[in-house]
N, C-alpha and C positions, 0 to 999 in steps of 0.2 A: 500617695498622698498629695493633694494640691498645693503645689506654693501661693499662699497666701496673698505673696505680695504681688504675682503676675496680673497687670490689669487685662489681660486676653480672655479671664472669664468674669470681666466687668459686664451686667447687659447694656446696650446702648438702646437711646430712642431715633428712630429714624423713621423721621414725619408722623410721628404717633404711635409706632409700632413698638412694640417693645423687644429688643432681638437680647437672647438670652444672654452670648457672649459676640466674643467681635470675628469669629470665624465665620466665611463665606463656603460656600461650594463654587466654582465659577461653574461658566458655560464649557465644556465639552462635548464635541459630537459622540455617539454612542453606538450610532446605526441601528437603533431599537422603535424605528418607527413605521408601520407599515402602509405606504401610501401617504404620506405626512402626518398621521396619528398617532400619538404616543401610545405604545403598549406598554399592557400587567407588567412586564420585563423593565421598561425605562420607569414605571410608579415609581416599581419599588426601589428601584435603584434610588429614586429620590426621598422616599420615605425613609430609606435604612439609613440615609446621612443624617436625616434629621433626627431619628432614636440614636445616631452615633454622635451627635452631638454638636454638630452645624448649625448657626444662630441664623444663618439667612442661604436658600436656595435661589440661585438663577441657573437655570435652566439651559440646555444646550442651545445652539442658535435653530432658532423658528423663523423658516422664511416667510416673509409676510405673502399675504394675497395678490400678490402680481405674479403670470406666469413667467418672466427672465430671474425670478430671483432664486432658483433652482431646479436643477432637472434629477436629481437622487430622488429614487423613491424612498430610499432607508433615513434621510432625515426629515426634522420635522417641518411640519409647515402649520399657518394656523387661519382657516379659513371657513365659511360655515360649514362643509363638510366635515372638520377636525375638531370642530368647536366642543361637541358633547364628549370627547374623551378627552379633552386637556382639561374642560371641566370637572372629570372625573380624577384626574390626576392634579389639579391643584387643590382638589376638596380633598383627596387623600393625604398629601401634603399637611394641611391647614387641619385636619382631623387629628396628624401626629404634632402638633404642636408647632407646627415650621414657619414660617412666610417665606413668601415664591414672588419670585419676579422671571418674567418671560423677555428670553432674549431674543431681541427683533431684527432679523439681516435680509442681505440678498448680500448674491455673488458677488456680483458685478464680472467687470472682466474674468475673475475666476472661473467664472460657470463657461462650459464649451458648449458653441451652437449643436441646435440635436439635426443634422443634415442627412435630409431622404434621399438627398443623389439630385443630380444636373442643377448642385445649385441652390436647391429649392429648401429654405429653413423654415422650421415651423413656428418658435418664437425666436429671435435676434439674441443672441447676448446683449446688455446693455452696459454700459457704464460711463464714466465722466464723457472723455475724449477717444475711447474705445482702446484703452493699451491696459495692460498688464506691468509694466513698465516702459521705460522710456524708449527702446529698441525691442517691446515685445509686444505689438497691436492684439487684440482679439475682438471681435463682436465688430461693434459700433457705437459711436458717441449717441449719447440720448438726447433729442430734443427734447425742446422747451415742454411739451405736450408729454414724450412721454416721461419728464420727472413730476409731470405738475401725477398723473396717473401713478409713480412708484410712491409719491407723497401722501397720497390719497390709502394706497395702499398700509401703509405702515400704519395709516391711524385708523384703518378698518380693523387691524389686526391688532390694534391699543386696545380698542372697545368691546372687541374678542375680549379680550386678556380680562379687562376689568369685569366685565358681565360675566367671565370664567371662576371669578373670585380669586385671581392672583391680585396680591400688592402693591405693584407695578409692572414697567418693562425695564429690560434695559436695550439701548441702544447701540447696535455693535458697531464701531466706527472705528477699529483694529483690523491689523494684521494683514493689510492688501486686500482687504473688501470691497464694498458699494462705498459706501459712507467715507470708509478712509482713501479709497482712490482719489475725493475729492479735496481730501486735507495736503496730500502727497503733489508736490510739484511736480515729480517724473508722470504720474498718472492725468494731473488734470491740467490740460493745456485751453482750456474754453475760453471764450474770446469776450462772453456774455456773461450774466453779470456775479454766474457762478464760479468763474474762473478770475485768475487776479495772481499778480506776484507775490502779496502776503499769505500766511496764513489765515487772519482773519477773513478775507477777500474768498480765499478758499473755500472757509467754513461755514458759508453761507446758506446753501443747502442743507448740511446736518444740521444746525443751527433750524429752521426754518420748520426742518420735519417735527424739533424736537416743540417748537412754539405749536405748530400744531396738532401734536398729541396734545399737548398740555391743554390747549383752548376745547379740544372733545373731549378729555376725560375729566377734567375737574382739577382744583385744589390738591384734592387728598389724594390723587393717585400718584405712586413713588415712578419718579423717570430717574433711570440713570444713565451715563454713557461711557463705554468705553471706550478709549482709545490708546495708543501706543506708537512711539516713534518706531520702531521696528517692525519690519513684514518679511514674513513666511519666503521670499523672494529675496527679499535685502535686507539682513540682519544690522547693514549699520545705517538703514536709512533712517530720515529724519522728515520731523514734521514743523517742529518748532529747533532754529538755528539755536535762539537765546530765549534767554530768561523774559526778556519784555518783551517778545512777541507769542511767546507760550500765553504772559501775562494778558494781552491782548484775546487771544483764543478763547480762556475757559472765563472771561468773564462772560464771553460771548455768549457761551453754552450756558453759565447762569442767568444772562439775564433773557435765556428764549425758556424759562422753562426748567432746566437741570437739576435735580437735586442733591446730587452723589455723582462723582467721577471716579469710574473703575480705572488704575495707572495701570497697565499691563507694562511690566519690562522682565528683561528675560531672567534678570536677579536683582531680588528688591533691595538689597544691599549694597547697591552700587550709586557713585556722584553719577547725578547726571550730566555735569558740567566739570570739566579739571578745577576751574579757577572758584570750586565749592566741594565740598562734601556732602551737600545734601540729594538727597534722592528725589528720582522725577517725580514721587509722592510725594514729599516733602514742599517740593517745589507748587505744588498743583496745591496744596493744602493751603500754603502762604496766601498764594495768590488769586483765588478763588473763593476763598470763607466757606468753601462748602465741603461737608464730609467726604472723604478721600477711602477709597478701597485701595490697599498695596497688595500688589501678584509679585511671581517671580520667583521659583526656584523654592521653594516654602519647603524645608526638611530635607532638601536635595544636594547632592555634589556637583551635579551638572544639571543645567537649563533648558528649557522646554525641547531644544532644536539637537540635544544630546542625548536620546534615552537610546541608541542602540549601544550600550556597552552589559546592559542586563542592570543586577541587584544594584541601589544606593544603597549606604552605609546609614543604616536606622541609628547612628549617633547623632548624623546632621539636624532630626526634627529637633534633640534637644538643645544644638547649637543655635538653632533658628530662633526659639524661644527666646534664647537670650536677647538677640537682637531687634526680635518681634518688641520684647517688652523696653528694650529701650527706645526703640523707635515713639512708642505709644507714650513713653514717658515724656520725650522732647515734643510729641505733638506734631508729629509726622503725618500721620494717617489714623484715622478711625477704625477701621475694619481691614481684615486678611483673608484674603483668598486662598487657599489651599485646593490644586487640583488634580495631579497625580497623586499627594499621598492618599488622597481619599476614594481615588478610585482603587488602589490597590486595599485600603481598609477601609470600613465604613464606620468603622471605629475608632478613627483617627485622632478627632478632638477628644473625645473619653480620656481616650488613653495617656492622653498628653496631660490633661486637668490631671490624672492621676500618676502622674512623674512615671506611667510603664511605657517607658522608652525600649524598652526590649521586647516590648511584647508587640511593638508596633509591626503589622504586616510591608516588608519593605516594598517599595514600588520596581516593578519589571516591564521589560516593554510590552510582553506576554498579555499584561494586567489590561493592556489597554483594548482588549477585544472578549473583555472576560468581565462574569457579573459575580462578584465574591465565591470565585471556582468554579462558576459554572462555564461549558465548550464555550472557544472561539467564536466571536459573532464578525467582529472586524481585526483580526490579527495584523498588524503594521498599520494601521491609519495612526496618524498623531490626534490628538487633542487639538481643538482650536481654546488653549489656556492660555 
């Protein structure tokens, strides 16, 4: 039976849309794409969230139309080639009742050169200042030319999106990426005018792609962005030292265009500051005016960078609840991403609206190379949640 008083199955309106309740699916890779095309396998995976009860789909990361933004054939990408089957997969979507937003990346430093020998690379890795971190070089710094081309890029793959009949994109600017290399001091050491001691100084690039989607797709198309002080690399890194320079950041993001800011941290229950109790969502929600996604740990005992110990303890979704709903009460955030529980269930939300907390499918690490029991497709890759 539903507790009545949970506003988690409040619908919320976001830019027009009407999303049924405030749960998200985020973006995870799935390795279900062949040649950068979504397959029948990654559909339904997205359709079965949305009968299980997910008020809004974003989509695993879709490298836009530039060859440095990935060399995996198994994820997606989204370019005229791919265009008629994510068409077909966000009409699926949109048919079960869902809305879809396409998450839009490149590597960046991530991605390793594809090297035919003596030397000879076929596209360059690219990224800010060409490092992975501050003592860990890869690729090559991008000139001016080729960001004005990865810019171009992104909002060929907006217009994809929108002419595909998703809702919007979201912008992946997390976890040691393209986007967030530039936000990350260790990553972007540029001299020019995308490089800068601040953050704001920093954010200029992301900022810039995100003004030009917005000027090619319109008004009405949903831009989000994600980002996150922490990367996949350096758990305790950072992007914003304090509060008034975050401040500074996400006005930034809103006033190029932004309309929702995904927080990724690795437990959304946590200050993101000692000298505060409130969370980096919380904090993002004050000082931005604009609707707030909180991630993080959503049902679980331990954190995105923790899942080799096996089964969580299916008690924590309904401890999470609790603090979901009082977050939502003080006006923390608008929306919850939930990304493990739902890959292990697709039933996740249901189950939770209806207080079957025992019957929830717990999350395994197993779970994450698997399409609700069907064989291994990617056994040990993580998520990027």
């Amino acid at each position: 039976m539903t507790d009545q008083s949970s506003l988690l199955f409040d619908q919320f309106t976001l830019k027009g849309r009407q999303l049924a309740n405030r749960f998200v699916l985020p973006g995870m890779q799935r390795g279900w794409s062949v040649d950068g095309a979504p397959t029948d396998t990654l559909t339904d995976y997205y359709v079965r969230r949305v009968k299980g009860g997910a008020g809004l789909i974003i989509t695993e990361s879709v490298a836009v139309d530039h060859p440095s933004a990935t060399r995996s054939a198994v994820f997606s990408r989204l370019d005229e080639g791919t265009f008629e089957a994510w068409r077909q997969c966000v009409g699926a979507v949109r048919a079960a009742g869902g809305h879809i937003l396409l998450q839009l990346w490149h590597e960046g430093a991530v991605r390793k050169d594809e090297d035919l020998g003596d030397g000879v690379v076929v596209t360059p890795t690219l990224s800010p200042s060409g490092l992975m971190a501050a003592d860990r070089p890869r690729g090559r710094a991008a000139t001016l030319e080729d960001l004005e081309e990865i810019k171009q890029a992104f909002v060929r793959s907006a217009l994809l999106a929108q002419k595909a009949g998703a809702d919007g994109i979201e912008l992946h600017g997390a976890h040691g990426y393209f986007l967030d290399q530039f936000l990350w001091e260790q990553t972007n050491r540029r001299s020019d005018r995308y490089g800068g001691q601040s953050l704001p100084e920093r954010a200029r690039y992301p900022a810039e792609i995100a003004r030009s989607v917005r000027a090619a797709c319109g008004e009405d198309f949903i831009i989000s962005f994600r980002f996150s002080q922490w990367k996949e690399i350096d758990l305790n890194a950072r992007i914003a030292e304090t509060p008034e320079e975050l401040a500074l950041f996400v006005s930034l993001l809103r006033d190029s265009g932004v309309d929702i800011l995904h927080v990724s941290t690795r437990r959304f229950w946590e200050a993101a500051w000692p000298e505060s109790d409130k969370t980096l969502a919380a904090w993002v929600r004050q000082l931005s005016g604009l609707p707030v996604i909180a991630v993080g740990s959503v049902g679980l005992s331990t954190d995105i960078m923790e899942t080799a110990q096996g089964l969580e303890s299916q008690s924590d979704a309904q401890a999470s609840i609790t603090l979901l709903d009082q977050g939502l009460q003080r006006g923390d955030f608008d929306l919850v991403a939930v990304g493990r529980g739902q890959i292990s269930d697709p039933e996740w939300v249901n189950k939770v609206q209806e207080q079957r907390y025992g019957d929830i499918i717990a999350f395994s690490r197993k779970a994450l190379g698997k399409l609700d029991g069907e064989t291994d497709h990617m056994e040990g890759v993580p998520p990027k949640a």
